[in-house]
KOLKOL-811992 format. One record per residue (C-alpha): x, y, z; residue in one letter. Coordinates in steps of 0.5 Angstrom, whole numbers, plus 500, padded with zeros to 3 digits. Layout:
<pts>
XYZA
...
</pts>
This chain:
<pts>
168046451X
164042456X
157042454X
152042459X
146038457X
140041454X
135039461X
140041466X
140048463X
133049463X
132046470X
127042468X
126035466X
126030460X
119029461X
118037461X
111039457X
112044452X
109050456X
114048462X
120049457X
117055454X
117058461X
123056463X
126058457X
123065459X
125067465X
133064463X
132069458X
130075462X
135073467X
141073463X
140076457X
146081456X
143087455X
140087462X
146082465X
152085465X
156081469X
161076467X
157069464X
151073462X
152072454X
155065455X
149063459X
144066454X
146063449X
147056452X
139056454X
138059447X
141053445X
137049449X
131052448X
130052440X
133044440X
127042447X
121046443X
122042436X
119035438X
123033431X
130036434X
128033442X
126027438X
133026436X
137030441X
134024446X
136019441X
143021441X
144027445X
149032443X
152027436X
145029433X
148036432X
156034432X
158040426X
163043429X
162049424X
155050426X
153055430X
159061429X
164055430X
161053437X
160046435X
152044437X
146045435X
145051430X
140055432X
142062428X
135061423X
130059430X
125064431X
125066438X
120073436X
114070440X
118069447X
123076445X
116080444X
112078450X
118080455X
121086452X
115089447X
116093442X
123095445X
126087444X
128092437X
133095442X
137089445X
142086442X
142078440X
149077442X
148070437X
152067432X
151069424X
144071422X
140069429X
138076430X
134076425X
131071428X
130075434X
126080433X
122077428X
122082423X
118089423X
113088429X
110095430X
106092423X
102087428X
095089431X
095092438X
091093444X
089100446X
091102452X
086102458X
084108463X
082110469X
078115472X
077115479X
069118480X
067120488X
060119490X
056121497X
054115502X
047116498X
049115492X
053107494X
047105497X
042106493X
046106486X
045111480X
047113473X
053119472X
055122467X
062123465X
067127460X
074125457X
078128451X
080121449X
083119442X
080116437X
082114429X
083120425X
077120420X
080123414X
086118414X
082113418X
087113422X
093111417X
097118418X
098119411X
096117404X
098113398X
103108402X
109106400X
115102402X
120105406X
127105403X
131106408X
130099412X
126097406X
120096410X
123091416X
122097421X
127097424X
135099421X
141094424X
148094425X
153088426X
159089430X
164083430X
167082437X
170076440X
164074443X
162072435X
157077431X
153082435X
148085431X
144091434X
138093431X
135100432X
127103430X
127106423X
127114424X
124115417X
118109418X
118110426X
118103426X
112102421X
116099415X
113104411X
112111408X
107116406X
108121400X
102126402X
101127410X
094128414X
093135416X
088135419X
091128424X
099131422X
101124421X
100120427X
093118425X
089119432X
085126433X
083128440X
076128441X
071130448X
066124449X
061123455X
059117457X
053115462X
056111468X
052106471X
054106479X
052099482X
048098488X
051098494X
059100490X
065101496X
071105495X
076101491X
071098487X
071099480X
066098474X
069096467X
066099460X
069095455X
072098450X
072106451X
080106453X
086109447X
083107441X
088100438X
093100432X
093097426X
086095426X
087093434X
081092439X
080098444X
083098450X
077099457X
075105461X
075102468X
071107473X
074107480X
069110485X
071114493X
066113497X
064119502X
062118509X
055118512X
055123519X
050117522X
052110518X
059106518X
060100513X
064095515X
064090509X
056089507X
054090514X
053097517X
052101523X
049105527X
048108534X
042110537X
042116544X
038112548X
034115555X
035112561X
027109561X
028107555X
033103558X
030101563X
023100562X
024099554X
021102548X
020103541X
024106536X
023109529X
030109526X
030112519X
034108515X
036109506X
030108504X
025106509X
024106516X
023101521X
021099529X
026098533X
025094539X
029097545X
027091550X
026092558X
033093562X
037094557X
045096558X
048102554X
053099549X
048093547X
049091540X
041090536X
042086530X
037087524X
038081518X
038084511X
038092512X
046094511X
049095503X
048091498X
054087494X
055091488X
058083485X
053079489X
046081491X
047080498X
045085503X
048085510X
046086516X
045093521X
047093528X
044098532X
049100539X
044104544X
048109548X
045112554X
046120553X
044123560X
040129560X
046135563X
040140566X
033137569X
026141571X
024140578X
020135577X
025131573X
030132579X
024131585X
023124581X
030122581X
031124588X
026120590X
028114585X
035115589X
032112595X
031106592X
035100592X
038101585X
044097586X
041091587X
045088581X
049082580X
055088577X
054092583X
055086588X
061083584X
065090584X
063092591X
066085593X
073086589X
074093591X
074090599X
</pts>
């Protein structure tokens, strides 16, 4: 058979890194693994870079193949009878592990000789793990984001049993029917080679181990239900899809594993006046007619303070003031944004007869005398 040479089946070169041949190695093996490849070549492929991959991650091994290429491992009884490299006692559980978990147990080696055991690594559930993290979605009013606050929540999480502390079980022994691996195989001879296929053991559930007396109070699976409240800490100036971490308060880890975290993810109502775009916010003020023209001052009540605001004389509706440092708060940052005011010219629909006398008389002035006027009379001609 024309072997392929190691570098060019990994895609990459001979002055490759090692974590640049692990990565390579990953995503040939995830690609053409057999169990989720199933087109014609898939094996073949799958052992070629398994190959590669136990030969250019031994420095020793790359050492000589670099010296002597393919002569180095010239056994033609090595490796099923393949010739090559004999791969059957590499561990490949680390890379198996991080792209399959816990189910890399259900997938087939499609190796030669003993290389399976090598796959799996050995019973795997026995290794401390993570607790899962969780998330709770926390909706709070306008006010509440920009003045920051403290909430109380209540989940029903699981927690270590505390009669079993957190085993399931007491007086541990070795499980006999896989004989404290997790995991039970059976090997199948085809014309590919051996294909040995392990499953997880029913009697330990992969755990690789039994109890003679089981937890009443937990009923064998070591977690109890529990309802816990924490006090949430909602930042200044939080927005909708911010979240807040709470290290720790996720699914309680196995086998000694650290506790996942609780992340807090908030919905923000919206205020009838005030509009946030990013840290800055808006708002729109109804202005008169003479406070247009003549100018003003305005109180204008903000979160939590108030401010003069200055309305220069002749003044246009739609006219956009700005306010440094008045809008939100950065949740992450500290930095506040700025408030812009729209004026907006709100005209009365009933007038006194004065107002309606004082109007008749200002129509008598010259009230067009504007640049904008000038210029739409001119283009409308």
């Amino acid at each position: 058979m024309n072997k392929r040479d190691y570098y060019e089946v990994l895609g990459v070169s001979k002055t490759a890194s090692e974590d640049e041949i692990k990565s390579a190695f990953r995503k040939l093996a995830k690609k053409y693994h057999p169990d989720l490849n199933k087109e014609e070549g898939a094996a073949e492929k799958f052992k070629e870079a398994q190959e590669a991959y136990a030969v250019l991650s031994n420095k020793e091994e790359r050492a000589k193949y670099d010296k002597y290429g393919f002569a180095a491992f010239d056994n033609p009884y090595a490796n099923g009878g393949r010739g090559g490299y004999d791969y059957s006692g590499f561990d490949f559980s680390s890379i198996f592990d991080d792209l399959f978990g816990d189910g890399a147990r259900g997938f087939s080696s499609f190796g030669f000789g003993d290389a399976f055991s090598s796959f799996t690594g050995g019973r795997g559930s026995n290794r401390a793990r993570r607790g899962s993290d969780l998330v709770y979605t926390m909706k709070i009013d306008f006010l509440e984001s920009a003045k920051g606050t403290h909430k109380d929540i209540t989940l029903d999480v699981e927690e270590d049993c505390e009669k079993c502390h957190g085993e399931g079980g007491f007086d541990k022994e070795t499980c006999s029917n896989c004989g404290g691996r997790g995991v039970v195989s059976q090997r199948t001879n085809t014309i590919l080679g051996a294909i040995m296929t392990q499953s997880t053991c029913k009697e330990c559930s992969g755990s690789g181990y039994t109890y003679k007396t089981r937890c009443q109070e937990c009923r064998g699976k070591g977690k109890v239900k529990t309802r816990k409240t924490y006090s949430v800490e909602v930042p200044k100036g939080i927005k909708t899809g911010e979240q807040v971490r709470m290290c720790g308060k996720g699914e309680p880890g196995s086998n000694g594993g650290p506790s996942g975290d609780l992340y807090i993810e908030f919905i923000v109502s919206e205020h009838p006046l005030f509009k946030r775009e990013g840290d800055d916010l808006h708002l729109e003020v109804p202005v008169t007619l003479t406070e247009l023209v003549l100018g003003t001052t305005k109180e204008i009540r903000l979160i939590d303070t108030s401010i003069d605001l200055k309305i220069p004389s002749g003044s246009q509706s739609g006219d956009v003031l700005r306010i440094k440092n008045k809008g939100m708060t950065n949740a992450r940052t500290g930095r506040e944004g700025d408030l812009y005011i729209a004026l907006k010219l709100v005209l009365p629909t009933k007038l006194t007869r004065t107002q309606k006398e004082l109007f008749n008389e200002l129509a008598k002035t010259e009230l067009d005398d504007n640049e904008a006027f000038r210029k739409f009379e001119k283009l409308n001609k």
